[in-house]
Every structure is written in structure tokens, then in C-alpha cells.
N, C-alpha and C positions, 0 to 999 in steps of 0.2 A: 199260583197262590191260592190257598184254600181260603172260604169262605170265612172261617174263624178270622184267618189272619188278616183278611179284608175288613172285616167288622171292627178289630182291634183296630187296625189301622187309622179309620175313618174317627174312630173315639178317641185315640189319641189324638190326632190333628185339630178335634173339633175342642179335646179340652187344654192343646194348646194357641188353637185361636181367641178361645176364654178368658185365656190366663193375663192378657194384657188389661181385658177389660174390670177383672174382679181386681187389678192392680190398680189400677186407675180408681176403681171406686173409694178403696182403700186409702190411697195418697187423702184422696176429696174430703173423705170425711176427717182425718187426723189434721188436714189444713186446716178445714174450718173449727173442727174441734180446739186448736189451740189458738185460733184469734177470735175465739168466743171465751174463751176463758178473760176474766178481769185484768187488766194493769198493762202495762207498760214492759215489754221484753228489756225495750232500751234501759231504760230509768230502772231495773231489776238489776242490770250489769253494770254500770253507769255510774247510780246514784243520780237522787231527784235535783242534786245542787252541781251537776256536770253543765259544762258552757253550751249552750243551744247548739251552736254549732257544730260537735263534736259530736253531739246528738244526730244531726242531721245527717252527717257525713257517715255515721255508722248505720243508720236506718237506711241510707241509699245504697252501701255495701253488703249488708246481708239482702234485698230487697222488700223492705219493709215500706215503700214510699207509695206516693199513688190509692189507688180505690183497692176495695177488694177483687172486683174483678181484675184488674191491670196484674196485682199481685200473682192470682191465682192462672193468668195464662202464663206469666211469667215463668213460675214454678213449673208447670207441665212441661213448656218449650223445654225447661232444661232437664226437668226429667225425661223427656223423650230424647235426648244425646247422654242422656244416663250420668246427668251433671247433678249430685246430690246437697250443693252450694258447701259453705265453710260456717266454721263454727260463730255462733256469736258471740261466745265467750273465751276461747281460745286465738279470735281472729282469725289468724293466716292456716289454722287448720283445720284442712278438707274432711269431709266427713267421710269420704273414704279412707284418707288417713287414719280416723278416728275406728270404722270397723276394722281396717288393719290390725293396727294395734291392740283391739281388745276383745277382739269376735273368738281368737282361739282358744283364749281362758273361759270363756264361753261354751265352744264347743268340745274342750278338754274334759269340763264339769259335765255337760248333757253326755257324754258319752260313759262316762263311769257310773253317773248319774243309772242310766239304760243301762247297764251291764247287771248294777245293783237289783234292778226294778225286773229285770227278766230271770235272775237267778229266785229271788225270794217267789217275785209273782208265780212262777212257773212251778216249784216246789211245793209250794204251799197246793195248789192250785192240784197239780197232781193227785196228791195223795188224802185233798177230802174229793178228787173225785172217784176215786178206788176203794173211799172206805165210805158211799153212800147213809145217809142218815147215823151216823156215830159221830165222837165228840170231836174225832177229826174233821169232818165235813162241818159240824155246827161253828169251830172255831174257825176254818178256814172263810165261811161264810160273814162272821162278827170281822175277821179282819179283814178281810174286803170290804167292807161298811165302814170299819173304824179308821182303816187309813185312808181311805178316799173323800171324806168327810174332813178330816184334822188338818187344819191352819197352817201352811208351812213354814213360816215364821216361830210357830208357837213348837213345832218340831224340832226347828233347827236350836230355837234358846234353850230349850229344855236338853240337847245333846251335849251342847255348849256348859252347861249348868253339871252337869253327870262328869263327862269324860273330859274338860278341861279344868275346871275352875275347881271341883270336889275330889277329881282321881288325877288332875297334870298329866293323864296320860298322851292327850294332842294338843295340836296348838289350835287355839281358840279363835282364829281369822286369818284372812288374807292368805295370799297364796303359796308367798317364800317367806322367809324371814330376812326382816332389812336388813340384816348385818353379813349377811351372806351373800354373795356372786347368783346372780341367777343362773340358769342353765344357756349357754351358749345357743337360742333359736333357731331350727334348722325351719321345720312347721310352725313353731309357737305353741307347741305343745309339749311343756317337762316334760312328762314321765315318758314320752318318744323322744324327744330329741336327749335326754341324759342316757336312755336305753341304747338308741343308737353311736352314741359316744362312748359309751362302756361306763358313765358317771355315778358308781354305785352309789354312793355318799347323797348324790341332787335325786339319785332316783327313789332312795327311801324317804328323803326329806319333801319331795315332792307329793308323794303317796299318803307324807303323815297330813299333810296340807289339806287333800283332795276327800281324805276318809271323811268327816263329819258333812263337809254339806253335798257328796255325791249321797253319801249314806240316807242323809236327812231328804233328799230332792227324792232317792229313789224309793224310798220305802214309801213315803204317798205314792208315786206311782204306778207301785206295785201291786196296791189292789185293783186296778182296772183289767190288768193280767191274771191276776186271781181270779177273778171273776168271769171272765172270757173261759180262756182253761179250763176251769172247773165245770161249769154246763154243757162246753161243746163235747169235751171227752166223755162226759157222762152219756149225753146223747149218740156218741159212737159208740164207746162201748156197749151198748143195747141193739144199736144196728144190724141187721141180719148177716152182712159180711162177718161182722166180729162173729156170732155167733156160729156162724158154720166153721171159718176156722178154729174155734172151740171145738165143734164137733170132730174136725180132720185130726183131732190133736199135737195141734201147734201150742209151743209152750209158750204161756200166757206173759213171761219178756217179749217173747215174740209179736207177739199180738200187741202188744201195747206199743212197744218202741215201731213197729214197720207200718202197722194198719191205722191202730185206733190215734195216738199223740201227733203223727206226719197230719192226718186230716182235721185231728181238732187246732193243727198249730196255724191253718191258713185263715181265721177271723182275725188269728193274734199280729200276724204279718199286715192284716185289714189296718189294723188299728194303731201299728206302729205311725203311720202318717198324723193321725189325729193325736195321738201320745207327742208327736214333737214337738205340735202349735202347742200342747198345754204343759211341755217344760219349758221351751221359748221364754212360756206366759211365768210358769213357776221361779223360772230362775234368778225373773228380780227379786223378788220376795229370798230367794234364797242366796244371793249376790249380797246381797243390801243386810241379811242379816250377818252374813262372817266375813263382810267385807272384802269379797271376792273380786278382784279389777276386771272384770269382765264388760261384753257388750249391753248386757242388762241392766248393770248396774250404772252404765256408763247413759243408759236412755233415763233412769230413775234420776239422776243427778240434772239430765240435759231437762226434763220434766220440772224440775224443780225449778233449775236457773230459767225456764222459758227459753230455752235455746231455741228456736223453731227450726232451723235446718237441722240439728241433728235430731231433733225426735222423729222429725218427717223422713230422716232416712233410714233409720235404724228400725223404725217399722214397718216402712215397703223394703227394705231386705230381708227381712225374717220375715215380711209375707211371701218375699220369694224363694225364700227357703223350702216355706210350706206346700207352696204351689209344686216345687218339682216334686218334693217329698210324694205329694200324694199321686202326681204322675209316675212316679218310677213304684208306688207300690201297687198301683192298678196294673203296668207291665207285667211286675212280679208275679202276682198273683193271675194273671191270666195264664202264666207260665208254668205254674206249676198245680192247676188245677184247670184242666182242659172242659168242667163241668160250664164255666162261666162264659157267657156271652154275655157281648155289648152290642 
């Protein structure tokens, strides 16, 4: 085993021996964060004129009973057997049932969501860094400012406001239309599970669903990609490599697509990790605006009712999403750029 691979090694172990602790912190602070917030969980689901008793028997069911500390081992114990309790306001359903059911509409959205944010980002991105100081580069430069910067909410109504409600040409929320069958789950993911069914009909209705808020999620996205793209390629393309195959007379496709774009795209692989915690983060706001049944949406709701176990769990799962995320892109990238030691 070579010495690179040794080095990797030890990194990785060491930032999955980590990864339980930054989990742990996580839980800690979202516990205490929400029994520092004012009122009453019970009496929010309940009503302030429910029988004492009913009160009491629900408060000792979700584990609400007892001191803080008592609660907060409580909690741990069960998160350390990966038991994320039940709803407070559903009762008898488990909060894993809960990411079940609503994490794919979730991850259906972040994935088109990324598809949208790496075609514009990377386009854009390209071509003001090919045409240095011209109004291609100034505009590519003002939209990576302009969309990185802009309210996602205030995106998605303003799409909303355009291509539904002024042109009818999509529909304005939610993911299917009620009156329709949904697509038979194979993943939980329409536009896959209608594709793998042959469901032409669910697979365009599905697409029409998905256009405005992947659209709306990825276009903020996309200037961070812009941005990346745009400096690193700039910086390659001045590089002395590029410029000697200039001199061998390699044609300048050539150069760009083999030499210069492969090396400026490995910051952009960097930063896919950190791009997923901040659509994770975006998606409520973008869930909540077109009324997307997703997991986001479904933590904004539990936020609101004070549900405590499912906020508690709905954010150490998307912190462990995060966590592998940025482990499999440190692999990645140690994989395909041999320059980097750990």
C-alpha cells in the first residue's frame, strides 16, 4: 500500500470516527434549541382546555416528563439504537415512517434541483471565462452575485406569478394533481418510477410538477458554480501546461475540454458537498413555497406544530446525509486528482 493510500486512509477513519461526535453535537444543540423556545408542545396539539390527564399521558409518551437532563439522556439512549421516537402530533407515527414517506419528494426535487444548477452554473461559467474582461464575463460575473444573493421564496412566487398564474403554462404547486392516480412507487421518485414503467402520461405530468421549483431551487444555486468555473478555468487556462499545448498545436476544443475544464471541474466536485447542506437548507423555503410534500416541508410544519421528535430527527438525518456527502467527496477527489494529500 502506497503512502498516499495510507494517508487517505487514516483521514478517512479519522473523519469517520468524527462524524458521530459533530452528530451528537447537532442532536444537542436542536434539543435544547427547541425546549428553549416558549409554550407548551402539549397544549399546541392538545388545546389549553384538554383533560390534565390526557396531557400527562401524552407528555410521558413522546418523553416529555421528568427534568431536562432525565429527558436529554433519554433522547441519546435512543438515538444511540437509532430510535428517532414518534410523532407528537400524528401519535402512532414513527419518525422514520415520516422520512419514509417524504424524503424522496425531497430528493427527487434536490436532484433536478443539481442537474438545473450544474447545466446553467457551468455554462454560464464557461463562456465568461473564455471571453476574459468582455460583457460576457461582466454579465456572467453580475449573475453570480445576482443569484446567489436573491430570496428563494421571492424566486419561486415570482415564477409562480409568470408561468402559472399570467401564462397557465404549469401548475402552480404540489407535486401531482389530486385528481389524478399517482405514479405506482417503486423508489418514490415519479419521474423514475413512471420512466421505468413505461408511464408516458405520469412522466410528463410529473416533469410539468417538478419544472418551477427545481427550476427556482437551482437557478440560486447556480451562481456558486459560476463562480467556481469561472476563476478556476480562467486560472488554467494561463497555466503553463495549457500554454505549451497551445504551442504543440493542439486544437483549442482540445485543450479546453481534456486539459483546462477536467482540472478547473475538481473545486466544483469540492463543493458539491457544501452545495447539498445549502439545498437540504433551501428546500424548505422552496417546499413551503409550491407546496411540495416533501421532507423539508414536512420539518417546517413539524417546526411549527412543536413536534420535538420529528424536528429532532429530520435534522440529524440530513446532518447525516451531509456527513457522508462530504466523505464520499473527499474520496472523490483524492481519486481523481493525485496532487492532494491528507
Amino acid at each position: 500500500m502506497s503512502s498516499r493510500i495510507k494517508a487517505l486512509f487514516y483521514y478517512i477513519t479519522a473523519r469517520l470516527m468524527l462524524a458521530p461526535i459533530m452528530l451528537w453535537a447537532i442532536a444537542s444543540v436542536v434539543f435544547l434549541l427547541m425546549r428553549a423556545t416558549p409554550g407548551d408542545p402539549i397544549d399546541a396539539i392538545l388545546g389549553p382546555r384538554a383533560p390534565e390527564e390526557v396531557k400527562v399521558a401524552l407528555r410521558e409518551q413522546v418523553g416529555l416528563t421528568g427534568s431536562l437532563l432525565s429527558q436529554y439522556l433519554g433522547y441519546m439512549q435512543n438515538l444511540m439504537r437509532f430510535n428517532l421516537g414518534k410523532s407528537i402530533s400524528t401519535k402512532e407515527q414513527t419518525v422514520w415512517q415520516i422520512i419514509k414517506n417524504f424524503f424522496p419528494a425531497t430528493a427527487e426535487l434536490a436532484i433536478y434541483a443539481l442537474i438545473v444548477a450544474l447545466i446553467v452554473g457551468l455554462t454560464i461559467g464557461i463562456i465568461a471565462a473564455l471571453r476574459p474582461n468582455s460583457k460576457w464575463d461582466v454579465g456572467g460575473r453580475l449573475f453570480g452575485i445576482v443569484t446567489y444573493s436573491l430570496p428563494l421564496f421571492w424566486v419561486g412566487m415570482i415564477l409562480q406569478l409568470v408561468f402559472s398564474v399570467q401564462l397557465g403554462w404549469l401548475p402552480i404547486g404540489t407535486r401531482f394533481p389530486a385528481s389524478a392516480e399517482p405514479p405506482t412507487t417503486v423508489f418514490g421518485l415519479y419521474t423514475i418510477d413512471s420512466l421505468m414503467k413505461g408511464d408516458w402520461n405520469n412522466l410528463w405530468t410529473s416533469f410539468q410538477y417538478l419544472i418551477l421549483p427545481a427550476t427556482s431551487l437551482g437557478i440560486v444555486i447556480s451562481g456558486i458554480f459560476e463562480r467556481i468555473v469561472r476563476v478556476n478555468l480562467r486560472q488554467t487556462l494561463l497555466s503553463d501546461y495549457v500554454e505549451a499545448a497551445k504551442a504543440r498545436g493542439i486544437k483549442p476544443s482540445s485543450i479546453l475540454f481534456n486539459h483546462a475544464l477536467k482540472n478547473a471541474m475538481i473545486p466544483v466536485i469540492t463543493i458539491l458537498g457544501l452545495t447539498l447542506a445549502s439545498m437540504l437548507g433551501g428546500a424548505v423555503l422552496t417546499e413551503v413555497t409550491f407546496s411540495w410534500p416533501g421532507l423539508a416541508n414536512r420539518l417546517f410544519e413539524a417546526i411549527v406544530g412543536r413536534d420535538y421528535p420529528v424536528v429532532q430527527g429530520i435534522v440529524v438525518f440530513f446532518a447525516i446525509i451531509v456527513t457522508i456527502a462530504s466523505i464520499l467527496v473527499d474520496i472523490i477527489n483524492a481519486w481523481i486528482d493525485p496532487r492532494i494529500r491528507y
